[in-house]
C-alpha positions as CSV (number, residue, x, y, z in Angstrom):
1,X,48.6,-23.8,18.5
2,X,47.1,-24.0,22.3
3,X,49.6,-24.2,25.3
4,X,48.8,-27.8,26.3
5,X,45.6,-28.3,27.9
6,X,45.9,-29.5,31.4
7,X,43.6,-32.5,31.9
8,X,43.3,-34.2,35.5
9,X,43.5,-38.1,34.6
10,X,39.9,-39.9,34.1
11,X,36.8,-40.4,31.6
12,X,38.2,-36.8,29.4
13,X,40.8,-39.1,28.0
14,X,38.3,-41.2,26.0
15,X,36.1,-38.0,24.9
16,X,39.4,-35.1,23.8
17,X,41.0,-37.4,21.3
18,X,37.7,-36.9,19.3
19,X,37.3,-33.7,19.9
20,X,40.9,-33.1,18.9
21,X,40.4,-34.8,15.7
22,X,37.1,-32.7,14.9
23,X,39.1,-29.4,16.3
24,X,42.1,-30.5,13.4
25,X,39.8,-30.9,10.8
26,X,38.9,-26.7,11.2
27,X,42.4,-25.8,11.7
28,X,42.9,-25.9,15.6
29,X,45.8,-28.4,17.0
30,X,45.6,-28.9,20.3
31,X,47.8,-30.7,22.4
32,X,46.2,-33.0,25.4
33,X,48.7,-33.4,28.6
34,X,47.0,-35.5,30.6
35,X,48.0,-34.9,34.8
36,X,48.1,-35.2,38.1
37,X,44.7,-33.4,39.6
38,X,47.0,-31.6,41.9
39,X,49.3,-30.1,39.2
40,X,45.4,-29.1,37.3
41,X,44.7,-27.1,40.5
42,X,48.2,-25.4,40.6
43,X,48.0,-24.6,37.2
44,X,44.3,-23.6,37.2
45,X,45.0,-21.1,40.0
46,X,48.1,-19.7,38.4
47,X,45.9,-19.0,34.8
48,X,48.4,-21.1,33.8
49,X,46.4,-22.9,30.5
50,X,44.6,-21.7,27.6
51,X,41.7,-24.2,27.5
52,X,41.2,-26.7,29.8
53,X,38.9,-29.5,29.9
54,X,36.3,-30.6,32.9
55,X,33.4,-31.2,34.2
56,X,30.0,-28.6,33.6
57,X,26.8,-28.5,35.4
58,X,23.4,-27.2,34.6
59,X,20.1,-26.9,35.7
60,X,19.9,-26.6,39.6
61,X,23.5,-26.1,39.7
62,X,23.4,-23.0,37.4
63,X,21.8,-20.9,40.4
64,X,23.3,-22.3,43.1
65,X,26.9,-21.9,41.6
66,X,27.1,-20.4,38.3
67,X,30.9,-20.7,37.7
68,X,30.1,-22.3,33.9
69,X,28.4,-19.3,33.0
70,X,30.1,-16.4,34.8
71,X,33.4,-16.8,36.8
72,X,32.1,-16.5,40.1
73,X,34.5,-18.8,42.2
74,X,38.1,-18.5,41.8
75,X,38.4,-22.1,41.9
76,X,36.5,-23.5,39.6
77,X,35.6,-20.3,37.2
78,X,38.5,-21.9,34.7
79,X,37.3,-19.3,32.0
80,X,38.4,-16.6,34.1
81,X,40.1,-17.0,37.2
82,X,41.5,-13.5,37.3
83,X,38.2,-12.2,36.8
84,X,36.7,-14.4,39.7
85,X,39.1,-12.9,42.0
86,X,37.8,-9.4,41.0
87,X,34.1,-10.7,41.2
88,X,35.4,-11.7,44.6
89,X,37.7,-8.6,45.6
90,X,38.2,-6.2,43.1
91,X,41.0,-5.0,45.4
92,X,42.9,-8.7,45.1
93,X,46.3,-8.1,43.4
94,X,45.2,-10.9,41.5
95,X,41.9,-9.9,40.3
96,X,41.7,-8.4,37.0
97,X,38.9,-6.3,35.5
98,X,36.5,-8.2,33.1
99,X,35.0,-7.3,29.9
100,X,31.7,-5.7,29.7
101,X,29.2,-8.2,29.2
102,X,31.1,-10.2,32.0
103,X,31.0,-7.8,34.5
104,X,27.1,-7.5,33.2
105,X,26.6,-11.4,34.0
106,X,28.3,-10.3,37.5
107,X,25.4,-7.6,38.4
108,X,22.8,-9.9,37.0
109,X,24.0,-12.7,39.3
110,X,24.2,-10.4,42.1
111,X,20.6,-9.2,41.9
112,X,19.7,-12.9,41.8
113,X,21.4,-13.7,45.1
114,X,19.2,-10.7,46.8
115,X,16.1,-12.0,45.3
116,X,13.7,-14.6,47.2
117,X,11.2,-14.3,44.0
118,X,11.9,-17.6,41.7
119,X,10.5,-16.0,38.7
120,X,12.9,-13.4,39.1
121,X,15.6,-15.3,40.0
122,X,14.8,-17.6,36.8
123,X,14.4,-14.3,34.6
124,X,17.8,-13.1,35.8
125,X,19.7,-16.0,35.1
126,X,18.2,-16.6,31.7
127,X,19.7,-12.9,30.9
128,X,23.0,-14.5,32.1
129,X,22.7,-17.6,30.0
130,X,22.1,-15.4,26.8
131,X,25.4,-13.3,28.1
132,X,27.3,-17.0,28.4
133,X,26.0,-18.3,25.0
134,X,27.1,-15.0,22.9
135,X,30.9,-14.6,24.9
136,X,30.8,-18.2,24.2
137,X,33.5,-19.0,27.2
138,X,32.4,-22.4,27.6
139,X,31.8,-25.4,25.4
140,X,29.7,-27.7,26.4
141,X,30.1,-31.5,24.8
142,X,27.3,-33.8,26.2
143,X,25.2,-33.7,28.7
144,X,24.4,-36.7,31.3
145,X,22.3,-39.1,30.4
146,X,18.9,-39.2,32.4
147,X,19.4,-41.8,35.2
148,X,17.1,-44.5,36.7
149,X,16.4,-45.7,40.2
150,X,15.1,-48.7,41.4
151,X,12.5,-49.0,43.7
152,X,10.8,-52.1,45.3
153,X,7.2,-52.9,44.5
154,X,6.3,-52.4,48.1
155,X,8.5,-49.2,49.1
156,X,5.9,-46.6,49.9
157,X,6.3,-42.5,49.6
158,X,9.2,-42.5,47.2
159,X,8.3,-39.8,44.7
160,X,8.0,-40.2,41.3
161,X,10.7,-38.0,40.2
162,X,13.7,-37.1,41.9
163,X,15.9,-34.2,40.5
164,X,19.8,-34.7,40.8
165,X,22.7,-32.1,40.6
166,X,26.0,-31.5,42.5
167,X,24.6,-28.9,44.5
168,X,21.3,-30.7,44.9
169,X,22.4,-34.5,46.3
170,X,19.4,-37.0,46.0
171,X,17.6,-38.6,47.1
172,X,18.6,-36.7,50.4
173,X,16.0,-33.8,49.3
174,X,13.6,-35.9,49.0
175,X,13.1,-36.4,52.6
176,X,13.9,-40.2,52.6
177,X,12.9,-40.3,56.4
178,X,9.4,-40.6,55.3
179,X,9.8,-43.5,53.1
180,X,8.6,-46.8,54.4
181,X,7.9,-50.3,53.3
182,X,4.5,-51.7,53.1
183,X,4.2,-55.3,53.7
184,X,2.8,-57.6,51.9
């Protein structure tokens, strides 16, 4: 059986007791303690937890901070927080050394951060996502579901599509300042 897994309070409650059930049903109990954000983040920080439950991001978000995929930020790289310090500092008394393929995601993502070249960039981090999908540190469970906008009839220079991520706010990118109304 799992330590419990710390969950801060919110929408996880309604998605874990399903995933609990379909975890039982192959032979893994877990335990679900929902808490306090605050005592998430101590215990997060102490690699105090076996598996945790949170939010994910993709697309966008996978270049600009790819904690989901490699533990790059010893905040939020709940996979491996030791081995975030050590991507960080390697001289850290926290950090601790990661497994190969790891510490091969690490390189990868640092030869995308000294790269201007998208197609690179986008090569490199594919490698990383094929390193992320076989150590399998991660489990993904839904993703969001596309979102709408409205827009009135006579609201001029909005583009068609607008592209949404953590890392990436809209509609700010989209250089609003050039929007205007046409009247009628």
């Amino acid at each position: 059986m799992l330590n419990p897994t710390p969950v801060p309070a919110g929408d996880f409650s309604i998605h874990l007791p399903m995933i609990q059930a379909e975890w039982k049903a192959v032979g893994i109990d877990i335990v679900i303690e929902t808490i306090h954000r605050t005592e998430a983040d101590k215990r997060w920080a102490n690699n105090d937890y076996d598996v945790t439950a949170f939010t994910g991001a993709g697309g966008f978000d996978a270049v600009l901070s790819p904690r989901h995929y490699l533990p790059s930020e010893t905040f939020w790289s709940q996979q491996g927080v030791r081995w975030a310090y050590w991507f960080a500092d390697r001289m850290d008394p926290r950090a601790e050394e990661p497994p190969e393929p790891v510490k091969e995601s690490i390189t990868l993502y640092r030869q995308v951060l000294r790269t201007a070249e998208a197609k690179l960039q986008s090569e490199l981090m594919s490698q990383i996502m094929e390193i992320a999908a076989e150590q399998f540190q991660v489990i993904g469970i839904h993703s969001i579901p596309t979102g709408y906008g409205i827009v009135r009839y006579n609201f001029r220079n909005v583009p068609p599509l607008m592209f949404s991520a953590a890392f990436y706010p809209n509609p700010a990118p989209t250089n609003t300042c050039q929007y205007f109304i046409d009247q009628p």
